[in-house]
Chimera marker file (.cmm) of the C-alpha trace (Angstrom):
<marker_set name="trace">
<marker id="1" x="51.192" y="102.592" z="121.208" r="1" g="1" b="0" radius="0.5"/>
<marker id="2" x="50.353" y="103.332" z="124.737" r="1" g="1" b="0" radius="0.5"/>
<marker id="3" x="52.706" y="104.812" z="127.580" r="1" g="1" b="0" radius="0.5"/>
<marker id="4" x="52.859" y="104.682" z="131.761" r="1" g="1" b="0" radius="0.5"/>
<marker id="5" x="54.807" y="105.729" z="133.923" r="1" g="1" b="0" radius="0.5"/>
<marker id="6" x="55.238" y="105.566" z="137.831" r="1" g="1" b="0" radius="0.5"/>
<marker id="7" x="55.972" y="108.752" z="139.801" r="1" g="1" b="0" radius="0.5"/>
<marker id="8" x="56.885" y="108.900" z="143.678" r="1" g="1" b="0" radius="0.5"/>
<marker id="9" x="57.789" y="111.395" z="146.107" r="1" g="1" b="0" radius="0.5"/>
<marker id="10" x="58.875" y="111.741" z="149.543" r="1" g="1" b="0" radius="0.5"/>
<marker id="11" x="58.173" y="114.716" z="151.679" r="1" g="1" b="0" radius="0.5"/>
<marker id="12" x="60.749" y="115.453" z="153.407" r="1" g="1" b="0" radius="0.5"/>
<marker id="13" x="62.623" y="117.764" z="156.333" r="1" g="1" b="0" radius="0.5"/>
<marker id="14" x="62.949" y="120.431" z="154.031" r="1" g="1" b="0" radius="0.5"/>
<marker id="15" x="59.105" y="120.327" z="152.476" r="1" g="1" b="0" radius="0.5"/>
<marker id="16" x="57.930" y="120.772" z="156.039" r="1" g="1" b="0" radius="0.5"/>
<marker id="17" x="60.395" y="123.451" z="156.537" r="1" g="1" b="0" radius="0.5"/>
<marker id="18" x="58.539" y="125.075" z="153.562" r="1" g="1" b="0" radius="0.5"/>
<marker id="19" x="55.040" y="124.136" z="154.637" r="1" g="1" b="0" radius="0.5"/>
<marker id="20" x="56.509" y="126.060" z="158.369" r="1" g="1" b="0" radius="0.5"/>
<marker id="21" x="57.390" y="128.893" z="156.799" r="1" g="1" b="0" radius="0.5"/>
<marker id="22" x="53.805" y="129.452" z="155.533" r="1" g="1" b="0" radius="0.5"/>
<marker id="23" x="52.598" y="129.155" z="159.079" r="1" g="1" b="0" radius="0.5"/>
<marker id="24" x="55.164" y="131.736" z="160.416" r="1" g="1" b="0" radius="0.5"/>
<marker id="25" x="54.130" y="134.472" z="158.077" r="1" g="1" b="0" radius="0.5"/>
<marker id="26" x="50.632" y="134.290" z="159.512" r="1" g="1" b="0" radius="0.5"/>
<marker id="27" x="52.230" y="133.762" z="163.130" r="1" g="1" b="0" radius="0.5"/>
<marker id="28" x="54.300" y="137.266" z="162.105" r="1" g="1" b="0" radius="0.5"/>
<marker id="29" x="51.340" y="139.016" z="160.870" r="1" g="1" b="0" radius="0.5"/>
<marker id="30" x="49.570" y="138.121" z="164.229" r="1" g="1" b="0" radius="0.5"/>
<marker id="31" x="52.451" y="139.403" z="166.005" r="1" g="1" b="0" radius="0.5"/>
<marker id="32" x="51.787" y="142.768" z="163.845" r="1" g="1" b="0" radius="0.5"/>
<marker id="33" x="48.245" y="143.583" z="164.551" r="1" g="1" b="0" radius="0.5"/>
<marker id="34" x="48.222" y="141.911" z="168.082" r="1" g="1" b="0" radius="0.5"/>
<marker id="35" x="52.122" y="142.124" z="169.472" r="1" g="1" b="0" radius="0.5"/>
<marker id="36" x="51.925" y="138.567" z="170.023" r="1" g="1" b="0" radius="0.5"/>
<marker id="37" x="53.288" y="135.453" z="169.762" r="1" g="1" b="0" radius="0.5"/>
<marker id="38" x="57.272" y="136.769" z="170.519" r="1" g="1" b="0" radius="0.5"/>
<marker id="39" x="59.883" y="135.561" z="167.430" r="1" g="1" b="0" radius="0.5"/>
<marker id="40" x="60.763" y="133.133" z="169.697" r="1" g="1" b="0" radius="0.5"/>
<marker id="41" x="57.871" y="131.492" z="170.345" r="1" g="1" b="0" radius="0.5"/>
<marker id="42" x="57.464" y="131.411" z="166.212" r="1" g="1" b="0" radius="0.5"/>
<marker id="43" x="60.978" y="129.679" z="166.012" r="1" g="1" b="0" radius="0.5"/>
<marker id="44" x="59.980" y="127.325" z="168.178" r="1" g="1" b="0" radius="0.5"/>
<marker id="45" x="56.592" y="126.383" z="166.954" r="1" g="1" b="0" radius="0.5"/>
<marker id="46" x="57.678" y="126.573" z="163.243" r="1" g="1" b="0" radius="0.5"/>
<marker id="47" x="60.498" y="124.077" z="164.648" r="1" g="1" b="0" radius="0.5"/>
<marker id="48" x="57.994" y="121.865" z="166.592" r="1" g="1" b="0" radius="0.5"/>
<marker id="49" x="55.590" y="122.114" z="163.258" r="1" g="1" b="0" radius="0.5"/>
<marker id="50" x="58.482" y="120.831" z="160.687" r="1" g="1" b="0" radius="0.5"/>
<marker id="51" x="59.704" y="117.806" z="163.451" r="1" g="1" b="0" radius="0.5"/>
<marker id="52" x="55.671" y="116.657" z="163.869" r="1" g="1" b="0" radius="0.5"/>
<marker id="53" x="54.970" y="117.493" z="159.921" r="1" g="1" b="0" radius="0.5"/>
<marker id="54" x="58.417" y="115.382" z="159.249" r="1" g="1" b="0" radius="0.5"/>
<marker id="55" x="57.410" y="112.525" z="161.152" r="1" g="1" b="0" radius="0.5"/>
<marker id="56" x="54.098" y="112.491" z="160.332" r="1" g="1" b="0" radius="0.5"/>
<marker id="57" x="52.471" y="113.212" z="163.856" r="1" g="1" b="0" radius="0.5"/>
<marker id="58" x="50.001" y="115.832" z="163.630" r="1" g="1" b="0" radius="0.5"/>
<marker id="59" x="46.687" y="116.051" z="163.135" r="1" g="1" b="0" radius="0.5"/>
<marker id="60" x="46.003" y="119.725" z="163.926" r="1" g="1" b="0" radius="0.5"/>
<marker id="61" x="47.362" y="122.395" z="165.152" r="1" g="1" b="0" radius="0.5"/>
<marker id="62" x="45.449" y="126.190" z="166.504" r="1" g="1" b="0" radius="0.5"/>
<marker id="63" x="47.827" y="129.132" z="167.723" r="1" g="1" b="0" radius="0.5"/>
<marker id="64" x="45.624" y="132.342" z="168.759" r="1" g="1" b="0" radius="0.5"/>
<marker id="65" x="44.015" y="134.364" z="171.582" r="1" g="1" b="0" radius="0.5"/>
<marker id="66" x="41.508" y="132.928" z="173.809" r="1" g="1" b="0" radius="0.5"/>
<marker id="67" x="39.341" y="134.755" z="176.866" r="1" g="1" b="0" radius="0.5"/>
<marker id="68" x="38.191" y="132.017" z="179.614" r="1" g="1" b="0" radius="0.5"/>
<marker id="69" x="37.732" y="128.676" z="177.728" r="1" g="1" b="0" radius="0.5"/>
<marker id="70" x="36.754" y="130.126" z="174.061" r="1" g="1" b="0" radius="0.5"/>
<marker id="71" x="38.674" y="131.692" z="171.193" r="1" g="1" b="0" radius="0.5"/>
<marker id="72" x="38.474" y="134.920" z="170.100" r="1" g="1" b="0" radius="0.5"/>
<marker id="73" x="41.168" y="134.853" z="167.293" r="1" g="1" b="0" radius="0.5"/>
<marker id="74" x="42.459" y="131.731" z="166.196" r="1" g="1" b="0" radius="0.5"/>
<marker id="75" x="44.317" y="130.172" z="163.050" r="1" g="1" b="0" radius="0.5"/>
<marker id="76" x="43.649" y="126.318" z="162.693" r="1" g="1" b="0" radius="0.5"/>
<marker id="77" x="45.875" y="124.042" z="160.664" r="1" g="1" b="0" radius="0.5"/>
<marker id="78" x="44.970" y="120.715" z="159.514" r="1" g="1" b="0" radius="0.5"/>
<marker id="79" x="47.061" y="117.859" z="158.104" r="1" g="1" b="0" radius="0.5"/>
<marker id="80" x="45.715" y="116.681" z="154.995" r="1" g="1" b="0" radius="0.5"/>
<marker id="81" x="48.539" y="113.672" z="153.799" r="1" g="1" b="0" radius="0.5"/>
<marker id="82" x="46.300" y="112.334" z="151.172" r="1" g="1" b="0" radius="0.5"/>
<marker id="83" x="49.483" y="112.092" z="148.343" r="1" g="1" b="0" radius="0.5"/>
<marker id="84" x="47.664" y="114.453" z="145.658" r="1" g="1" b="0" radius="0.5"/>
<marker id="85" x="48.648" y="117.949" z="144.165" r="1" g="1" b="0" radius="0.5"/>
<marker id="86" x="47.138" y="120.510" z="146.332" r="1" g="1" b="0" radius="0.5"/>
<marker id="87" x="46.878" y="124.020" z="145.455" r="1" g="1" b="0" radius="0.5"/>
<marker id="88" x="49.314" y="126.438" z="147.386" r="1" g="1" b="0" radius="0.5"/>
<marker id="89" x="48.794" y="129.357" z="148.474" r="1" g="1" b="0" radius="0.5"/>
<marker id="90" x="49.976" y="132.709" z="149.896" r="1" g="1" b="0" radius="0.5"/>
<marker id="91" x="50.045" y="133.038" z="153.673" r="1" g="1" b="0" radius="0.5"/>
<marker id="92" x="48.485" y="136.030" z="155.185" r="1" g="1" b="0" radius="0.5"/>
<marker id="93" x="44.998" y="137.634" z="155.199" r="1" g="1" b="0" radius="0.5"/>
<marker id="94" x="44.915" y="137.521" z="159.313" r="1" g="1" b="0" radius="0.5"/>
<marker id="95" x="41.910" y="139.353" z="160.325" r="1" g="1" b="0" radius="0.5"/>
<marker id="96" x="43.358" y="142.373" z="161.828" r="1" g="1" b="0" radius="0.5"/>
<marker id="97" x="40.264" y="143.883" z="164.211" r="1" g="1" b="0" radius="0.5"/>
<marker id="98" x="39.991" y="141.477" z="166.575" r="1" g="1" b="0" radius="0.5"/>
<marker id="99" x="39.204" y="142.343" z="169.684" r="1" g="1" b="0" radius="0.5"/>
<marker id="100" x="42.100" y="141.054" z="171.924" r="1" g="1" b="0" radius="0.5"/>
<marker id="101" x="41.790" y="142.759" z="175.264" r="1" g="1" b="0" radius="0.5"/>
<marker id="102" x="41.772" y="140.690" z="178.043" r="1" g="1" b="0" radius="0.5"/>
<marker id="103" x="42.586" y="137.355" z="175.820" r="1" g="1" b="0" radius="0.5"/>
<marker id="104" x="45.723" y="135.484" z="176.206" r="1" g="1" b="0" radius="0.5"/>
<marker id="105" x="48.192" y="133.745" z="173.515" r="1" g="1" b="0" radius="0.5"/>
<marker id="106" x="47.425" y="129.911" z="173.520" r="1" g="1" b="0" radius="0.5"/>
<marker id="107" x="48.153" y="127.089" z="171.677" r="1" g="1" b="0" radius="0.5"/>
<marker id="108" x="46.495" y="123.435" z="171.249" r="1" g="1" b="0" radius="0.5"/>
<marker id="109" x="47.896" y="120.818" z="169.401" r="1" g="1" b="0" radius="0.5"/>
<marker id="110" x="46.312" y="116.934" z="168.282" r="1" g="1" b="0" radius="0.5"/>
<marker id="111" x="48.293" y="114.520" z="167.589" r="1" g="1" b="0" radius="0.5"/>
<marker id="112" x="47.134" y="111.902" z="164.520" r="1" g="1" b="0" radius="0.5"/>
<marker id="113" x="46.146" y="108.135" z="164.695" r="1" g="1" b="0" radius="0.5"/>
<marker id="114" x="49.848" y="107.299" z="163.518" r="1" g="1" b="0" radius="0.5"/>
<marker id="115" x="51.391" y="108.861" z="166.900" r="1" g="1" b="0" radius="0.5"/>
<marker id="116" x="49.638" y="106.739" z="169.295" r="1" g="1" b="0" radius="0.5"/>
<marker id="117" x="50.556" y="103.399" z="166.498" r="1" g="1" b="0" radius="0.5"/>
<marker id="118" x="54.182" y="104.237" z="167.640" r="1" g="1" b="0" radius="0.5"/>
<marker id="119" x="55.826" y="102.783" z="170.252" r="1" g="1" b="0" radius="0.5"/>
<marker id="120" x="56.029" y="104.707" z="173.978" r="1" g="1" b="0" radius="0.5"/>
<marker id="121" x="59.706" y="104.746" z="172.667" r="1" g="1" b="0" radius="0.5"/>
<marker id="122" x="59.059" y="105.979" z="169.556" r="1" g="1" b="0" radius="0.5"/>
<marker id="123" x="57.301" y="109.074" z="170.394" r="1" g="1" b="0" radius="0.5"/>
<marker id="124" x="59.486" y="110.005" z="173.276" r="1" g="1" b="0" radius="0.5"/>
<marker id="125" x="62.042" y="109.824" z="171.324" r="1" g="1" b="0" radius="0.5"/>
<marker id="126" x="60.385" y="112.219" z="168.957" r="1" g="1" b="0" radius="0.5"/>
<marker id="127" x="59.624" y="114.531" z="171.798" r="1" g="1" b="0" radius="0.5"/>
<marker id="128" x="62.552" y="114.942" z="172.812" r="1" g="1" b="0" radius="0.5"/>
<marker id="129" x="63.953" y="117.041" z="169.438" r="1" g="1" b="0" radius="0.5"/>
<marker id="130" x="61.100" y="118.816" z="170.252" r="1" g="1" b="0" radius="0.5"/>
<marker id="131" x="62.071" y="122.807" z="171.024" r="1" g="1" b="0" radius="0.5"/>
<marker id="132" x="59.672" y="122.499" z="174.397" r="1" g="1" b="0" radius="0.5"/>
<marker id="133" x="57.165" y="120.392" z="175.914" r="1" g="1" b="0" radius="0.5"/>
<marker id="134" x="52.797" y="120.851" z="175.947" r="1" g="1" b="0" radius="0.5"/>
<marker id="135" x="51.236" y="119.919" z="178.525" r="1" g="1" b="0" radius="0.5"/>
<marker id="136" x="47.722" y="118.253" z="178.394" r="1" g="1" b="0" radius="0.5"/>
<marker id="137" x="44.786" y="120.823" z="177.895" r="1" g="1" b="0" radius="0.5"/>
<marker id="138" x="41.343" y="121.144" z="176.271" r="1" g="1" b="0" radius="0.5"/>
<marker id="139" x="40.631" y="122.679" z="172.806" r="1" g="1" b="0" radius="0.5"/>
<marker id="140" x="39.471" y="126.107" z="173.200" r="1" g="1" b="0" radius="0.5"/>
<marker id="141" x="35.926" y="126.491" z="172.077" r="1" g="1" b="0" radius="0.5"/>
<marker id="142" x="34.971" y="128.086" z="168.942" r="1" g="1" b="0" radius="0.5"/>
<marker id="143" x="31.561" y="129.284" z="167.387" r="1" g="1" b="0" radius="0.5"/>
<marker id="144" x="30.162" y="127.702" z="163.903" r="1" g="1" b="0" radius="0.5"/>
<marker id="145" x="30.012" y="130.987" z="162.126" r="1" g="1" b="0" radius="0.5"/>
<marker id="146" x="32.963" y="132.833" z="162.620" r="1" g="1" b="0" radius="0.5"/>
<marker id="147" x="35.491" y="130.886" z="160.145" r="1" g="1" b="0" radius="0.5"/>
<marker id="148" x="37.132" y="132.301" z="157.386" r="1" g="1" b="0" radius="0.5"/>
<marker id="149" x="40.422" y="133.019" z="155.495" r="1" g="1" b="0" radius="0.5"/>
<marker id="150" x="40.537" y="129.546" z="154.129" r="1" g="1" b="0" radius="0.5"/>
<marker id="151" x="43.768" y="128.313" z="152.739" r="1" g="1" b="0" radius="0.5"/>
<marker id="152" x="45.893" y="125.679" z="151.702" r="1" g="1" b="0" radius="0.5"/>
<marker id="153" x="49.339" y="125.365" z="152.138" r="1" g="1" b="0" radius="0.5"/>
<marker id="154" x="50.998" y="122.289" z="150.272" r="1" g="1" b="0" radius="0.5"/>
<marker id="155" x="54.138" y="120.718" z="149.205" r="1" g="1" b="0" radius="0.5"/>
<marker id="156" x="54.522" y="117.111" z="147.891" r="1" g="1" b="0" radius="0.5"/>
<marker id="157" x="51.540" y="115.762" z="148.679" r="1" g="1" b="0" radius="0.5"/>
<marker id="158" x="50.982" y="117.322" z="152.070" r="1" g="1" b="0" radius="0.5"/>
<marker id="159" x="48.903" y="119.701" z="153.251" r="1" g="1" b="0" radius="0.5"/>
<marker id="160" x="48.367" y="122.160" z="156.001" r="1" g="1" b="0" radius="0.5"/>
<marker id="161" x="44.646" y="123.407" z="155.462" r="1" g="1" b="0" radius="0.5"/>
<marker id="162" x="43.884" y="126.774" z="157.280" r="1" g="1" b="0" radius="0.5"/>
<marker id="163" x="41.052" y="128.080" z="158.834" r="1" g="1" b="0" radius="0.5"/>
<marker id="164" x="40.743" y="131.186" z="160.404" r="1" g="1" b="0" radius="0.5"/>
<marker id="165" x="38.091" y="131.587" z="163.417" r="1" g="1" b="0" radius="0.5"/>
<marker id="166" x="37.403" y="135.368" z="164.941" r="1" g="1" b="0" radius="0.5"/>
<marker id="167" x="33.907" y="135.566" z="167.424" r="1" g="1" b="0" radius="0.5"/>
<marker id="168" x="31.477" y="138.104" z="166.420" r="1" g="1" b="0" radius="0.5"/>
<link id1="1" id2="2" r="1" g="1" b="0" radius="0.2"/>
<link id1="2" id2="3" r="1" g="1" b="0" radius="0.2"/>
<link id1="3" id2="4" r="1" g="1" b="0" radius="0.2"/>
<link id1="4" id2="5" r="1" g="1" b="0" radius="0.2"/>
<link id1="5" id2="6" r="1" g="1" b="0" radius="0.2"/>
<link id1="6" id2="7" r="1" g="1" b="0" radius="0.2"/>
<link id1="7" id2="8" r="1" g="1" b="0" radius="0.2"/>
<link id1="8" id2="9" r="1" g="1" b="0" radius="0.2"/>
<link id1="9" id2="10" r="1" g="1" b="0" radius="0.2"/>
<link id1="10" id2="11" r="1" g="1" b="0" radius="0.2"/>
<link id1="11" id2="12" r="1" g="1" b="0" radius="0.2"/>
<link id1="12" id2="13" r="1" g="1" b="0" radius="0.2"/>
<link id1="13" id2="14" r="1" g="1" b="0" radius="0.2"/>
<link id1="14" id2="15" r="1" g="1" b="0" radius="0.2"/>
<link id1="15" id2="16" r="1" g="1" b="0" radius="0.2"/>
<link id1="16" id2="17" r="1" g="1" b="0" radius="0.2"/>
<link id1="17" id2="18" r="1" g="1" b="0" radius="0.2"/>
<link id1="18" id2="19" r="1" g="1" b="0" radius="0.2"/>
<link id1="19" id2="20" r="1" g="1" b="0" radius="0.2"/>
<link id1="20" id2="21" r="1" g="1" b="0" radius="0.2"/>
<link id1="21" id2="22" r="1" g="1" b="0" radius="0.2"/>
<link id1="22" id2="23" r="1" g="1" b="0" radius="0.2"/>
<link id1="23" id2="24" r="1" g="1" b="0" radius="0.2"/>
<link id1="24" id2="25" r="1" g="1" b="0" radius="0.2"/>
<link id1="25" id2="26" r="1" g="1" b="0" radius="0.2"/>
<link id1="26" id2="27" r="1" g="1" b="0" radius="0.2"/>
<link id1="27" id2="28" r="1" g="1" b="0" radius="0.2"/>
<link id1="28" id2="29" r="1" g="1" b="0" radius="0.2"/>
<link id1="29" id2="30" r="1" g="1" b="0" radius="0.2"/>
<link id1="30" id2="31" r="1" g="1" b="0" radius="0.2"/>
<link id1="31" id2="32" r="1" g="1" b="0" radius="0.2"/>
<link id1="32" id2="33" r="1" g="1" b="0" radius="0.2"/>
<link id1="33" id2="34" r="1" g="1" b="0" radius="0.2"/>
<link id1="34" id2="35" r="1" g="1" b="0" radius="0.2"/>
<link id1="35" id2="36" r="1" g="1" b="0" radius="0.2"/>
<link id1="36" id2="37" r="1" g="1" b="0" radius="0.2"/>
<link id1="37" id2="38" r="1" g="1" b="0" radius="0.2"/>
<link id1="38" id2="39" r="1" g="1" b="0" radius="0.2"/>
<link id1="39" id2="40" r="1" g="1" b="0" radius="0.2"/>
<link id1="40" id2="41" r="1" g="1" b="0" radius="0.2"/>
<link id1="41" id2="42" r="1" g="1" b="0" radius="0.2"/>
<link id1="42" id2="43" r="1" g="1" b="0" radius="0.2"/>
<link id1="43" id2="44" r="1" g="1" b="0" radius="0.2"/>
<link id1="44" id2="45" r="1" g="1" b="0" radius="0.2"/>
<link id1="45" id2="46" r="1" g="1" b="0" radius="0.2"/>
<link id1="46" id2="47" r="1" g="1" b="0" radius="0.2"/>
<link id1="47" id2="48" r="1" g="1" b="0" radius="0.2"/>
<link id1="48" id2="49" r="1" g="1" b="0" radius="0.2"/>
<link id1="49" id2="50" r="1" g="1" b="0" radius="0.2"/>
<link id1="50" id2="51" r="1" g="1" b="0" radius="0.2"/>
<link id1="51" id2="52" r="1" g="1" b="0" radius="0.2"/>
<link id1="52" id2="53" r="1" g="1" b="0" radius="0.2"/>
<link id1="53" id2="54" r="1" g="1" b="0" radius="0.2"/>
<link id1="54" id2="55" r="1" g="1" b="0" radius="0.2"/>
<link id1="55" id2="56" r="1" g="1" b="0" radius="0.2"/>
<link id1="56" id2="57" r="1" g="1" b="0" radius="0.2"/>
<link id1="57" id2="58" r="1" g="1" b="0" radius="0.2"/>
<link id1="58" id2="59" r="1" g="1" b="0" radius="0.2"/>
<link id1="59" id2="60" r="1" g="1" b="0" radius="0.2"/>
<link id1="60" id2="61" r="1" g="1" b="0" radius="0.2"/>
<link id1="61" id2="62" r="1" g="1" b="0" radius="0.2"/>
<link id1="62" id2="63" r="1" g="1" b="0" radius="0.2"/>
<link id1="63" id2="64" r="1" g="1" b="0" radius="0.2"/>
<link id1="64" id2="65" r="1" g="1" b="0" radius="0.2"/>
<link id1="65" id2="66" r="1" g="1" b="0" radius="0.2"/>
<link id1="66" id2="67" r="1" g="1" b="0" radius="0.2"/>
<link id1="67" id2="68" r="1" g="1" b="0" radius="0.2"/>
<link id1="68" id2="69" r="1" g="1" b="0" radius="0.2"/>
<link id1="69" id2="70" r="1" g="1" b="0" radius="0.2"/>
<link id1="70" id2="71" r="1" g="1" b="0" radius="0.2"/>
<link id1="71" id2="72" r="1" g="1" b="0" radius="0.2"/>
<link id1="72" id2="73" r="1" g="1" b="0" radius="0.2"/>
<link id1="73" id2="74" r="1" g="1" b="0" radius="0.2"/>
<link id1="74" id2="75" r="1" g="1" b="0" radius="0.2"/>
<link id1="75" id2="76" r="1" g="1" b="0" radius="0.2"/>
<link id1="76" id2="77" r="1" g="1" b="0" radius="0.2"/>
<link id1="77" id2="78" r="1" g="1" b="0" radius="0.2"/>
<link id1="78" id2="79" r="1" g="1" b="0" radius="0.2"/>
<link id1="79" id2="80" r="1" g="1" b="0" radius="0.2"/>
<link id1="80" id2="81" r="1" g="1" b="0" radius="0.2"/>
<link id1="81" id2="82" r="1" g="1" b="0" radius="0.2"/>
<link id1="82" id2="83" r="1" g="1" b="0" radius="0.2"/>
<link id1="83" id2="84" r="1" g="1" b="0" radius="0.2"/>
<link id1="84" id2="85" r="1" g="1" b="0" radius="0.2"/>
<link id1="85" id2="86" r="1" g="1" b="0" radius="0.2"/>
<link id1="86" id2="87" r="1" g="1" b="0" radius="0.2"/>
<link id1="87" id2="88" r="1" g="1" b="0" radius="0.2"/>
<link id1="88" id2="89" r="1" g="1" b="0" radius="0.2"/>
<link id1="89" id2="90" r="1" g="1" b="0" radius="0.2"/>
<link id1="90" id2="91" r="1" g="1" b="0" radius="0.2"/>
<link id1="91" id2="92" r="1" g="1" b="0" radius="0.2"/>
<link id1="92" id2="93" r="1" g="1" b="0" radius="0.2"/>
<link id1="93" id2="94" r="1" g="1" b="0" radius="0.2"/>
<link id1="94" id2="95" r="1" g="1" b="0" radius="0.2"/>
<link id1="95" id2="96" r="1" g="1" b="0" radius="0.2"/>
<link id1="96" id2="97" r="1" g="1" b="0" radius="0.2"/>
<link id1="97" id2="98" r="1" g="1" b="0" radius="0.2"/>
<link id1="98" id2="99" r="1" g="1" b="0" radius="0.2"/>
<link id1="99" id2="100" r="1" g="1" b="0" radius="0.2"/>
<link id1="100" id2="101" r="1" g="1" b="0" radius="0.2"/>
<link id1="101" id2="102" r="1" g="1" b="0" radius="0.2"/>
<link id1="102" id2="103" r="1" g="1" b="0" radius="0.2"/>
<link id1="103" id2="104" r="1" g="1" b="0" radius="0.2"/>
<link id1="104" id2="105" r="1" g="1" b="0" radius="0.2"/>
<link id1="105" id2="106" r="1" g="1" b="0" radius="0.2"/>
<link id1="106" id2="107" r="1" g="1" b="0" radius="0.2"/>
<link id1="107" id2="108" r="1" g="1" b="0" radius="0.2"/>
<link id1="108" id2="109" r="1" g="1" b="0" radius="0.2"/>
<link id1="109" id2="110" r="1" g="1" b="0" radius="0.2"/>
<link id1="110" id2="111" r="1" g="1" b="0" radius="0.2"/>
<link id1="111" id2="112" r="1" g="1" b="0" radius="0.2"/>
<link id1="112" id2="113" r="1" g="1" b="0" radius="0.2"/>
<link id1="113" id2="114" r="1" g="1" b="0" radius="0.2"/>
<link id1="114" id2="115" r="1" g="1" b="0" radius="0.2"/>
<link id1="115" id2="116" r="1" g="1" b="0" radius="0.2"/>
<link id1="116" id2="117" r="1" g="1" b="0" radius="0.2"/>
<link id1="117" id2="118" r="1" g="1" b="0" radius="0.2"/>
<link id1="118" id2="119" r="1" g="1" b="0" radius="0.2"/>
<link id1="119" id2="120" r="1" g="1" b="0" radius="0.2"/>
<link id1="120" id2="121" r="1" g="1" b="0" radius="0.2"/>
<link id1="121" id2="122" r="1" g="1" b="0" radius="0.2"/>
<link id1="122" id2="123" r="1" g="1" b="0" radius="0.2"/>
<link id1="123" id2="124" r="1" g="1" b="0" radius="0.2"/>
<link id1="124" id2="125" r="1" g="1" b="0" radius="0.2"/>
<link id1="125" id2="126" r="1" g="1" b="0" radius="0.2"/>
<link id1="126" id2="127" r="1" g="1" b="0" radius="0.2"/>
<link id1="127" id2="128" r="1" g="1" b="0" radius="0.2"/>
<link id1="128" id2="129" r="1" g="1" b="0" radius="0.2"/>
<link id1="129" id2="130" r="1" g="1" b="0" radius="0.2"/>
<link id1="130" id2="131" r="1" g="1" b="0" radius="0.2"/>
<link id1="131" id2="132" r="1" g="1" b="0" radius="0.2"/>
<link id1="132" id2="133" r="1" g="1" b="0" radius="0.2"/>
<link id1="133" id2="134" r="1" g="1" b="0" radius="0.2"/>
<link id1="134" id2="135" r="1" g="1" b="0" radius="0.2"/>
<link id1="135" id2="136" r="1" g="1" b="0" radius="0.2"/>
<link id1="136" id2="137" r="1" g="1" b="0" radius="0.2"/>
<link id1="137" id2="138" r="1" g="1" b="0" radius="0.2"/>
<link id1="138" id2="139" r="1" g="1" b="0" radius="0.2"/>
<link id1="139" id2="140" r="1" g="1" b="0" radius="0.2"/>
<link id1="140" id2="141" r="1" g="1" b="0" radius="0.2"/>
<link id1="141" id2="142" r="1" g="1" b="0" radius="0.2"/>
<link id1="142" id2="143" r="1" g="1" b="0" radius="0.2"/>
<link id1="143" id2="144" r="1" g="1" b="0" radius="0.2"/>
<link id1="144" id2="145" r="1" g="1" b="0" radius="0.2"/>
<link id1="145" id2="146" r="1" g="1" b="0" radius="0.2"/>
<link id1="146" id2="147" r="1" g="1" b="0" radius="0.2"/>
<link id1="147" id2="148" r="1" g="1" b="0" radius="0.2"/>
<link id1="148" id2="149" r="1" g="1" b="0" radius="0.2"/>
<link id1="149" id2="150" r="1" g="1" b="0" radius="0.2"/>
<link id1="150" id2="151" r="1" g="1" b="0" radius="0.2"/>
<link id1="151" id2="152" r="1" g="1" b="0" radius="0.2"/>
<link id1="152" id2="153" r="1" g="1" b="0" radius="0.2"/>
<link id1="153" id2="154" r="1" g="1" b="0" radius="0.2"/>
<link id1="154" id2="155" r="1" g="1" b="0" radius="0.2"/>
<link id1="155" id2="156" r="1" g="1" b="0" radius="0.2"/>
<link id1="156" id2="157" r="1" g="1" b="0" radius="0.2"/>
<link id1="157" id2="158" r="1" g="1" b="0" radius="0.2"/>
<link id1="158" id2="159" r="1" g="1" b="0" radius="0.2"/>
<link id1="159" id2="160" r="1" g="1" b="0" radius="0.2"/>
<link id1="160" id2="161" r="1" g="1" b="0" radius="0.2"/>
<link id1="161" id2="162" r="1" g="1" b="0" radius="0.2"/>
<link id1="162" id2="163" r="1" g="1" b="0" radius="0.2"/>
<link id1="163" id2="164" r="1" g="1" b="0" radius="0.2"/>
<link id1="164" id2="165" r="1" g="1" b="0" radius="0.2"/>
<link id1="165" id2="166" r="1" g="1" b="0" radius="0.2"/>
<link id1="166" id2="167" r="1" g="1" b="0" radius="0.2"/>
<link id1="167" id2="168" r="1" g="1" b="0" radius="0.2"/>
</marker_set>
């Protein structure tokens, strides 16, 4: 006798509420070692993070210190949507002996392939529940060694994959 079954899952507002949170507790251990970003810039990129995660925007998002046009301390999280069980992990493990001085807090965000599929409508529409508006910038640059603290943060078949880049 042989048996199948059929699963499916949705991820929903409240899975990339939980996939956020993981992202603010590094964002809040930042804030310890470094005094930045402010608890309201966390609300609002954990809020801009669950909208884009929710309605499967993003491609990658980086939130970190940068001097001139290169990072010095940055965390990096990728979307991975591939539908399978990912491991999940605990946030944290921020390097804290970076040397800040003189950097400033920036973010950069990518959007995904499916964004720019949606209508001009469409993603104004989505911008607009948005908690504020980016401007266009360039991708701070970042060294090939330098990249650590690898994690993966995961609910119902997405992903936010973590990398952590310091320079030497």
């Amino acid at each position: 006798m042989t048996y199948s079954y059929t699963t499916t899952s949705t991820f929903t507002k409240t899975h990339a509420i939980y996939l956020a949170s993981k992202v603010a507790a590094d964002l809040k251990q930042m804030q310890l070692f470094y005094g930045r970003p402010s608890n309201e810039d966390i609300e609002a990129y954990i809020e801009e993070l669950a909208i884009l995660l929710v309605n499967r925007c993003l491609k990658m998002v980086e939130y970190g210190f940068r001097r001139g046009d290169s990072w010095v301390l940055v965390a990096r999280y990728t979307v991975n949507a591939s539908g399978l069980f990912l491991e999940d992990d605990r946030p944290g493990r921020i390097p804290a002996n970076a040397n800040t001085a003189g950097a400033s807090w920036y973010s950069f965000l990518e959007y995904n392939d499916y964004w720019w599929r949606l209508s001009e409508s469409q993603r104004q529409q989505i911008t607009i529940s948005l908690p504020f508006t980016r401007t266009t910038g360039t991708e701070p640059r970042s060294g090939i060694l330098g990249w650590t603290g690898n994690r993966t943060y995961s609910k119902n078949g997405v992903s936010l994959e973590r990398g952590v880049y310091r320079s030497q």
